[in-house]
Biopython code that builds the backbone (N, CA, C, O; Angstrom):
import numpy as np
from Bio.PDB.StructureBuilder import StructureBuilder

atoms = [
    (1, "UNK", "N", (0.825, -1.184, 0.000)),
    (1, "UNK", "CA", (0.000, 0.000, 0.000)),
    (1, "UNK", "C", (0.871, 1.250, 0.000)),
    (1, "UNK", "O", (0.747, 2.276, -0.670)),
    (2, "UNK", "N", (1.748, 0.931, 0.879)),
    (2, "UNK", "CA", (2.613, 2.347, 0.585)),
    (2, "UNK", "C", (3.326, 2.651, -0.511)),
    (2, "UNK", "O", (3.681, 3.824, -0.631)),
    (3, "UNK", "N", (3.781, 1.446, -1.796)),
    (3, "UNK", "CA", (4.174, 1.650, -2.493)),
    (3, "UNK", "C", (3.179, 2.232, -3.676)),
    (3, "UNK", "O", (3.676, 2.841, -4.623)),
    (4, "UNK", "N", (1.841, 2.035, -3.588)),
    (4, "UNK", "CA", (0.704, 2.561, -4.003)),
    (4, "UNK", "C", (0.499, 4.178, -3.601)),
    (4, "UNK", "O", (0.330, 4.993, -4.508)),
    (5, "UNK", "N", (0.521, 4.567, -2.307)),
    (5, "UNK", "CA", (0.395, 5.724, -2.265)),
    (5, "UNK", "C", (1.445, 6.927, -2.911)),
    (5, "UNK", "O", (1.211, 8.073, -3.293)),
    (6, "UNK", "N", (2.788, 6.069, -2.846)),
    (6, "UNK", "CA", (3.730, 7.127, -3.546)),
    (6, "UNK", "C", (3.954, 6.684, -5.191)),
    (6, "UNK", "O", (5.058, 6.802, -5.723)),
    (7, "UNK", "N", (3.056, 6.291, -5.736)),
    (7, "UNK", "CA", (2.934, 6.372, -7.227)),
    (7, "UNK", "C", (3.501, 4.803, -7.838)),
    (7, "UNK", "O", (3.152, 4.447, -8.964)),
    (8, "UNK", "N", (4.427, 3.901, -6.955)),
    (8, "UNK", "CA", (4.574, 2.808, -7.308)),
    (8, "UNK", "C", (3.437, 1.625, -8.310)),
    (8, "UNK", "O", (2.327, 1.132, -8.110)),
    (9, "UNK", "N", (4.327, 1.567, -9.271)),
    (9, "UNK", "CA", (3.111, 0.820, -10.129)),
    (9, "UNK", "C", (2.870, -0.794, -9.211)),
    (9, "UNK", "O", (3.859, -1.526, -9.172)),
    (10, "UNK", "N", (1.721, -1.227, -8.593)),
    (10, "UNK", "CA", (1.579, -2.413, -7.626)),
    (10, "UNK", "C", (0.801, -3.433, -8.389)),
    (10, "UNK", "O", (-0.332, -3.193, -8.806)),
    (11, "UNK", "N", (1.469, -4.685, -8.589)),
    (11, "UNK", "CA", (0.252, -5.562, -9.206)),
    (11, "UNK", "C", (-0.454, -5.653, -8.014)),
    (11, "UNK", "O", (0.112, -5.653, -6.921)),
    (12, "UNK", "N", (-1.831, -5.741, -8.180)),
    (12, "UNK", "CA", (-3.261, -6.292, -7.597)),
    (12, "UNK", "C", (-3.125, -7.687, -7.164)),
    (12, "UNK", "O", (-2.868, -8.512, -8.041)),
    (13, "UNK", "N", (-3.287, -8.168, -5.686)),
    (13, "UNK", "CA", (-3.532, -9.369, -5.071)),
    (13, "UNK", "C", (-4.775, -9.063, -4.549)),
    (13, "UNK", "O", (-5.303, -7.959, -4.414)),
    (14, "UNK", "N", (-5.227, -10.286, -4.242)),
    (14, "UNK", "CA", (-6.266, -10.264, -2.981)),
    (14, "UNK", "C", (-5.820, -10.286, -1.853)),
    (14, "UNK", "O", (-6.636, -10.235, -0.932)),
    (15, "UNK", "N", (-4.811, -10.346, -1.637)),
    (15, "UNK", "CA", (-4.763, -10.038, 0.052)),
    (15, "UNK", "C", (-4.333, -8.597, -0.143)),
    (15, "UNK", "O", (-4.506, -8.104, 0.972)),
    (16, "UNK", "N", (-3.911, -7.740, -0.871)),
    (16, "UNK", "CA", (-3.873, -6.471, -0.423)),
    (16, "UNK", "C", (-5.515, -6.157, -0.543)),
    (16, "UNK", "O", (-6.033, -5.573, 0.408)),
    (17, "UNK", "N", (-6.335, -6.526, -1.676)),
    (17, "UNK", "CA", (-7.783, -6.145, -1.397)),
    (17, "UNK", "C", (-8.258, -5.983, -0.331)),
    (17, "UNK", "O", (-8.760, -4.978, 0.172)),
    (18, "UNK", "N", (-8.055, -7.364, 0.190)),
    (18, "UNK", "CA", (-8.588, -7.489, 1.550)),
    (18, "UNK", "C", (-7.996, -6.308, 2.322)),
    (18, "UNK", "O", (-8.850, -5.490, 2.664)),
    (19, "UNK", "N", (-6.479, -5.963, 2.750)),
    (19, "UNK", "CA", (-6.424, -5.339, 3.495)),
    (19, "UNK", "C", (-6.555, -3.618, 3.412)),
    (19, "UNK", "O", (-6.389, -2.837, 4.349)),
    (20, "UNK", "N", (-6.926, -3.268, 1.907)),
    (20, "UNK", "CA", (-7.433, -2.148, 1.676)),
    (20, "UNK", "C", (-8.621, -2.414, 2.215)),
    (20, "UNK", "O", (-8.919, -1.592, 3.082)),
    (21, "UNK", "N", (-9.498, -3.337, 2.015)),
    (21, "UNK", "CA", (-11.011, -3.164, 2.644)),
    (21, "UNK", "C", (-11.363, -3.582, 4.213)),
    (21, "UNK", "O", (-12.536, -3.594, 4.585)),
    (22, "UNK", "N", (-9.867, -4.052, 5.441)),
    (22, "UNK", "CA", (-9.823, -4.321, 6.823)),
    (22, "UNK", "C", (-9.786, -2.384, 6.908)),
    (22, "UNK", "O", (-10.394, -1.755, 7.775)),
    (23, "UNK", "N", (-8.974, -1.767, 5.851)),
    (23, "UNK", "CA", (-8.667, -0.252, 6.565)),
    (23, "UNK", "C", (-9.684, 0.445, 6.096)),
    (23, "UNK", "O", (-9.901, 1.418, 6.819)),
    (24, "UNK", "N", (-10.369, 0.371, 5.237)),
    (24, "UNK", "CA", (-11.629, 1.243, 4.625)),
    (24, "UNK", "C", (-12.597, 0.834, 5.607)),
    (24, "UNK", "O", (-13.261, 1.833, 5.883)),
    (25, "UNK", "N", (-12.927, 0.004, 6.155)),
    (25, "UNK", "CA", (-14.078, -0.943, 7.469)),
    (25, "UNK", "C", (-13.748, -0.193, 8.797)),
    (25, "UNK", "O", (-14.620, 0.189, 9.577)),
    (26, "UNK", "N", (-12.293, -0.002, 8.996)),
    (26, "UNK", "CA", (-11.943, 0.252, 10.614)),
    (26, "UNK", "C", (-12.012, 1.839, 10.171)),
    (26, "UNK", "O", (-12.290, 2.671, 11.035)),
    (27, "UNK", "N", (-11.759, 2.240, 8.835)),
    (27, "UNK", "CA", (-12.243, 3.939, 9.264)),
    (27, "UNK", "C", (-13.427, 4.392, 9.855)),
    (27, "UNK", "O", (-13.659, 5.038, 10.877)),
    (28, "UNK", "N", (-14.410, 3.702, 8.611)),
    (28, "UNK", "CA", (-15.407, 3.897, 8.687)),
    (28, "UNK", "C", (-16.670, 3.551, 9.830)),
    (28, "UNK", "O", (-17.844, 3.902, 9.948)),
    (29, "UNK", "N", (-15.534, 2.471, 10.754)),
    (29, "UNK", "CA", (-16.503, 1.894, 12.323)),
    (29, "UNK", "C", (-16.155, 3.382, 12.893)),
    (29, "UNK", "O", (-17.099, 3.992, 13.394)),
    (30, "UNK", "N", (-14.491, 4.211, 12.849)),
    (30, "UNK", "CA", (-14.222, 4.824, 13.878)),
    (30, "UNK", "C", (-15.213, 6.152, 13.582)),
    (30, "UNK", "O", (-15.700, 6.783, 14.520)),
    (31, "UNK", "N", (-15.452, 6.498, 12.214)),
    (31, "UNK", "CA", (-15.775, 7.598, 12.536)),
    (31, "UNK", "C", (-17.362, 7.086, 13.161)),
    (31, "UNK", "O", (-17.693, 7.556, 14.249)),
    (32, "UNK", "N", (-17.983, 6.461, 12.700)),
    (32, "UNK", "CA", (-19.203, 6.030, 13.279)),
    (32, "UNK", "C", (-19.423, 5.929, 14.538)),
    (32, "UNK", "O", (-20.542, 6.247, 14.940)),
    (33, "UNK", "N", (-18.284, 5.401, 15.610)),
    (33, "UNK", "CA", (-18.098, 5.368, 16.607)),
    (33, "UNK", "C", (-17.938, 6.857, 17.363)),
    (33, "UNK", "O", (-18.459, 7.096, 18.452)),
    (34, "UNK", "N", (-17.177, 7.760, 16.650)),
    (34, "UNK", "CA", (-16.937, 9.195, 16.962)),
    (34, "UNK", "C", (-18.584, 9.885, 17.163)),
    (34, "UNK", "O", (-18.937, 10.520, 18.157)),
    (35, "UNK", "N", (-19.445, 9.581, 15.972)),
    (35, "UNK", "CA", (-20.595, 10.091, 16.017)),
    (35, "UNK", "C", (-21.690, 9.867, 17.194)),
    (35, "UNK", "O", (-22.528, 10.636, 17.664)),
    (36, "UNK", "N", (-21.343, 8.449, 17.506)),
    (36, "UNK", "CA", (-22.242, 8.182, 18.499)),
    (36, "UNK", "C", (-21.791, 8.601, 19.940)),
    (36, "UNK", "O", (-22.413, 8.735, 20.994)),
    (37, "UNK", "N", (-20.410, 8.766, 19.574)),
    (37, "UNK", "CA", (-19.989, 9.414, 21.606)),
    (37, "UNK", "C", (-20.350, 10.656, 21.155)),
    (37, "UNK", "O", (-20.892, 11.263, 22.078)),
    (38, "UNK", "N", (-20.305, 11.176, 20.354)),
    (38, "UNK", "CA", (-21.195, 12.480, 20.375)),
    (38, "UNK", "C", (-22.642, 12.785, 20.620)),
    (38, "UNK", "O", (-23.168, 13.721, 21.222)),
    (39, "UNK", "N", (-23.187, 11.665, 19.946)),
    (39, "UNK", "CA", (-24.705, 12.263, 20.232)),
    (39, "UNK", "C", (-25.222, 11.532, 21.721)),
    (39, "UNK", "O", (-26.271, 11.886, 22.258)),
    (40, "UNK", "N", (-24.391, 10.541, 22.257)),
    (40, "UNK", "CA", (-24.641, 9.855, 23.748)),
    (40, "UNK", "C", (-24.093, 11.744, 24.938)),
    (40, "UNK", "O", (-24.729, 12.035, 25.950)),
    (41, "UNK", "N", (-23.147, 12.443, 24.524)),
    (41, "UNK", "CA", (-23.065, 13.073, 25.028)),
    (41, "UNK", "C", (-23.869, 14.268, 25.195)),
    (41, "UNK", "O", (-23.990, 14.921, 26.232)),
    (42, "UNK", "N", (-24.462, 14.512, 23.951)),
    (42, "UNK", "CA", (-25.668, 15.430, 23.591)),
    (42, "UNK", "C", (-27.002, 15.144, 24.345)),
    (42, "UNK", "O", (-27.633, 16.063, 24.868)),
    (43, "UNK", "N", (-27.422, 13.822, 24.387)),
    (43, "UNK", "CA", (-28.484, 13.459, 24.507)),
    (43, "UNK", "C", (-28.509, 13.017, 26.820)),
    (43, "UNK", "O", (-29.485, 13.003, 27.571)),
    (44, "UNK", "N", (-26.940, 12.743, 27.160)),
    (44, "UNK", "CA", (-26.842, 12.873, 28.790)),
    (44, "UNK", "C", (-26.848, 14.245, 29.064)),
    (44, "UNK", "O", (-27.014, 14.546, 30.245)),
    (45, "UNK", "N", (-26.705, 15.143, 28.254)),
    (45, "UNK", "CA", (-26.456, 16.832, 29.277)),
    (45, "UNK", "C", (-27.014, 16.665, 30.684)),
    (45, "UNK", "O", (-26.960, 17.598, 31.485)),
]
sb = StructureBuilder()
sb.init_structure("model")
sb.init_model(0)
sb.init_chain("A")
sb.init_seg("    ")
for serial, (resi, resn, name, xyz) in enumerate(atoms, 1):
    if name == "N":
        sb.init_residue(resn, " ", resi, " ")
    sb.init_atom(name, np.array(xyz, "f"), 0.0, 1.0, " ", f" {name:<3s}", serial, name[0])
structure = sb.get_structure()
């Protein structure tokens, strides 16, 4: 992946798939997770 981000031409496996889509999953729990300690905090005032 890092050789991907700095322009490296990368052949395509499935296990990098996979682990592009373990890090696209854990973003997307955290920000979800961010949202809800927010609105749990909104909603205890």
């Amino acid at each position: 992946m890092q050789k991907e981000v700095v322009g490296e031409d990368v052949k395509m496996s499935l296990i990098l798939a996979h682990a592009e889509d373990q890090m696209m999953s854990t973003e997307v729990f955290k920000v979800l997770a961010e949202e809800m300690i927010e609105l749990y905090k909104k909603v205890n005032k």
